[in-house]
N, C-alpha and C positions, 0 to 999 in steps of 0.2 A: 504494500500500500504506500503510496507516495503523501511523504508528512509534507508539513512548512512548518517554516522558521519563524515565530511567531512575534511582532512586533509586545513591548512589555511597559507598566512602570514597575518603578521599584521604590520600597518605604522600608525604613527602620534598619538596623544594625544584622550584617552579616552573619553575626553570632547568635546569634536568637536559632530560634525552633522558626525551621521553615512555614511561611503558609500562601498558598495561592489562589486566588481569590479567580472565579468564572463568572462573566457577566452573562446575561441573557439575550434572547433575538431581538436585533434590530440595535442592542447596547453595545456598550465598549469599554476599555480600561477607564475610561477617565466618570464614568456614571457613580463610580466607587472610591474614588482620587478618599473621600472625605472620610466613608467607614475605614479605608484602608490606614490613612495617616493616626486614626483613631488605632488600631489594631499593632499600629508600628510600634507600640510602646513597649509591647509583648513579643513580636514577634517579625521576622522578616520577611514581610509582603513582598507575595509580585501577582503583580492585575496584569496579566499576557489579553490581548484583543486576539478572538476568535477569530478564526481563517473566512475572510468575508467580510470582516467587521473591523470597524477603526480604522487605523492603520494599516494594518495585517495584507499581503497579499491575497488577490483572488481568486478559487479556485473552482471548478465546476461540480464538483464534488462538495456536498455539506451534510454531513451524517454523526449519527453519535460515534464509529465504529473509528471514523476518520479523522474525526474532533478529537479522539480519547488517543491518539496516536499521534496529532499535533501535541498535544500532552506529555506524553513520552518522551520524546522527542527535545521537549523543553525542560522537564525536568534533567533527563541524562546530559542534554549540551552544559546543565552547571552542577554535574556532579554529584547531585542529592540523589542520598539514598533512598529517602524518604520523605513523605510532605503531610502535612496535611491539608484537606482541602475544602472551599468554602463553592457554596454554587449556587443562582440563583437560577431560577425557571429553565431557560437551556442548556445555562452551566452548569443548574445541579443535575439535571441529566447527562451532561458531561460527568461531570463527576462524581455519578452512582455506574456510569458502562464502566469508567477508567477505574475505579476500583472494586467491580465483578470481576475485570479481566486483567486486574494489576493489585492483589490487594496485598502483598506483599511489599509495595512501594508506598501502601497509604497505612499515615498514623492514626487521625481522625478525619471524619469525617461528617461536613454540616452541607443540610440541603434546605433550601429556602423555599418553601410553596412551590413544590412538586412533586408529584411523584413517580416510580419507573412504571407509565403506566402509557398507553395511548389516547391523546383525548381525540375528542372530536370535533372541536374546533379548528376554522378557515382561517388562514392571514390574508386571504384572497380580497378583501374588502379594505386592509388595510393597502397590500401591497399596489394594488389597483389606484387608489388615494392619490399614493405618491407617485405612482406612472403618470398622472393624468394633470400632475401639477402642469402649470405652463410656462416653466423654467426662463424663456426667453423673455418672458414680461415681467418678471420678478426683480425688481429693484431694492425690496430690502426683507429682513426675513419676515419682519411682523406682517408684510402683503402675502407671505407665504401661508402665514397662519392662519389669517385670513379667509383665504384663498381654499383651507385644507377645512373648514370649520365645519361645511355643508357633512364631509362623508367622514370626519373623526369629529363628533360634539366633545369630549372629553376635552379639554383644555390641556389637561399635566399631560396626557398620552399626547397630543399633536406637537406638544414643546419639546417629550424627549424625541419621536420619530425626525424631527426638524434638526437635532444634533447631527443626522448626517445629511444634512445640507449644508455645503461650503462653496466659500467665493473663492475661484479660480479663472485666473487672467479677467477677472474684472464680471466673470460673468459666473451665476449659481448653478450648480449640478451636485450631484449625488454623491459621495463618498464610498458609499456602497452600492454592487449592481442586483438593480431591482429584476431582474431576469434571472440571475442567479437564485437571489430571493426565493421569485414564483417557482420556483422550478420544483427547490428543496425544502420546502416550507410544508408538505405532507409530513418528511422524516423528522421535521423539528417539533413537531404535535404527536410522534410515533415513539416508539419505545423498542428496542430489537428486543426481539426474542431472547429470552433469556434461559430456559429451558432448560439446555445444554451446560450452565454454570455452576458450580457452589452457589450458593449464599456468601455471603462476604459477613463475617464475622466480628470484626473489628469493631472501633468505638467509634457511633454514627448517631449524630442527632438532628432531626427533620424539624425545623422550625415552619409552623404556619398561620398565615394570617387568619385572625376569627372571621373575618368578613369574606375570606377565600375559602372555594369548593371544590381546589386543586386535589387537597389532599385529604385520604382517606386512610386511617391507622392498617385496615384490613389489606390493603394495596401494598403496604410496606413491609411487614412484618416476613412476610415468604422468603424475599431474595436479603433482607438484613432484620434478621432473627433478634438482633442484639441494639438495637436503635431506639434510644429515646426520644422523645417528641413533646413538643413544644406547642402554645398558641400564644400570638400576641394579640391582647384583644383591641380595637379600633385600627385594627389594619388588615388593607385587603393585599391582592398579589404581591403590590410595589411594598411588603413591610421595612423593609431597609429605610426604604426613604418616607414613610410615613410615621415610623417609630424608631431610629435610629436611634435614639439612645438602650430604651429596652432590650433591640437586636443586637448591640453591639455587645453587653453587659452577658448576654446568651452565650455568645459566640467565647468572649471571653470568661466567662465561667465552665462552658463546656471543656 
């Protein structure tokens, strides 16, 4: 399977206990810049941007199996033996495959409102959104906002999808490709088979939000037997950023 080399930040002190933090679809290293510098007091963060996302090169391919091998990948190029790892919505699905299928690289492991399950919802309505902007008439971003209000009402979700809108040579485009997006955006709502695995046994705590119907204890308990679980209450999917202080406190107590 062909990895990438994955664009990163980094926070806090080399000697710490590793921890690397996965962000979710459509997000990037920098959605976290804040939990992260928060977590650096403890430990040595690195926020890597998913292959697609951020920075990161683009590749046609976008799956857990490929994502969890960009993983590898990164942890091996700096030598750690071991990580533990934080993930929200795709990255915690990233990082429930990378530790069925690595769990002898992982120390602990936190997952933020998700679970290894399939849902059944579309980004087709999202991704479509942003295909349909009309980029060439766009002079600043708040016309973008604007502009995006009719087919995302949410406000906080149009301002983060508009993080990957950037000015280049003078003029707005995508940061990320929305073709790539549509394509893979089944496998980002899927869950591989997991059948053929262990369980992962290790130290695993699912945190979720009261107001999200992501997660369900029954869904979890099969492939990690041994996982604590969490609710934050007055926070839905986004609870990082709804309740960061409570989540962080989690994270760092786990």
């Amino acid at each position: 399977m062909e990895t990438m080399e994955l664009a990163f930040e980094e926070f806090g002190d080399p000697d710490n206990s590793p921890l690397i933090i996965l962000h979710g679809f459509f997000a990037s290293s920098r959605n976290w810049r804040q939990i992260a510098q928060r977590l650096s007091a403890r430990f040595h963060v690195y926020v890597p941007d998913m292959r697609n996302h951020g920075v990161s090169s683009h590749h046609p391919l976008m799956d857990y199996p490929s994502m969890a091998a960009d993983l590898l990948r990164f942890i091996d190029d700096r030598g750690l033996e071991t990580v533990s790892l934080l993930g929200h919505s795709m990255g915690g699905k990233v990082a429930m495959w990378f530790a069925l299928t690595a769990p002898d690289r992982v120390n602990k492991l936190i997952v933020a409102d998700i679970a290894p399950v399939s849902y059944k919802h579309s980004f087709d309505n999202t991704v479509l959104a942003l295909k349909t902007l009309p980029l060439a008439e766009i002079n600043n971003r708040k016309q973008a906002e604007t502009l995006l209000a009719s087919r995302i009402p949410e406000l906080s979700y149009r301002q983060f999808l508009l993080q990957n809108l950037i000015l280049k040579d003078g003029k707005y485009c995508w940061r990320i490709d929305l073709d790539i997006f549509h394509r893979m955006a089944p496998n980002i709502a899927a869950f591989p088979n997991a059948d053929h695995l262990a369980p992962f046994t290790g130290k695993a705590l699912f945190i979720a939000g009261g107001d999200s119907d992501f997660v369900k204890l029954e869904d979890i308990k099969s492939l990690f037997p041994e996982a604590a679980f969490s609710t934050i209450a007055d926070a839905g999917h986004w609870l990082h950023v709804q309740q960061p202080d409570v989540f962080t406190t989690l994270v760092e107590s786990f």
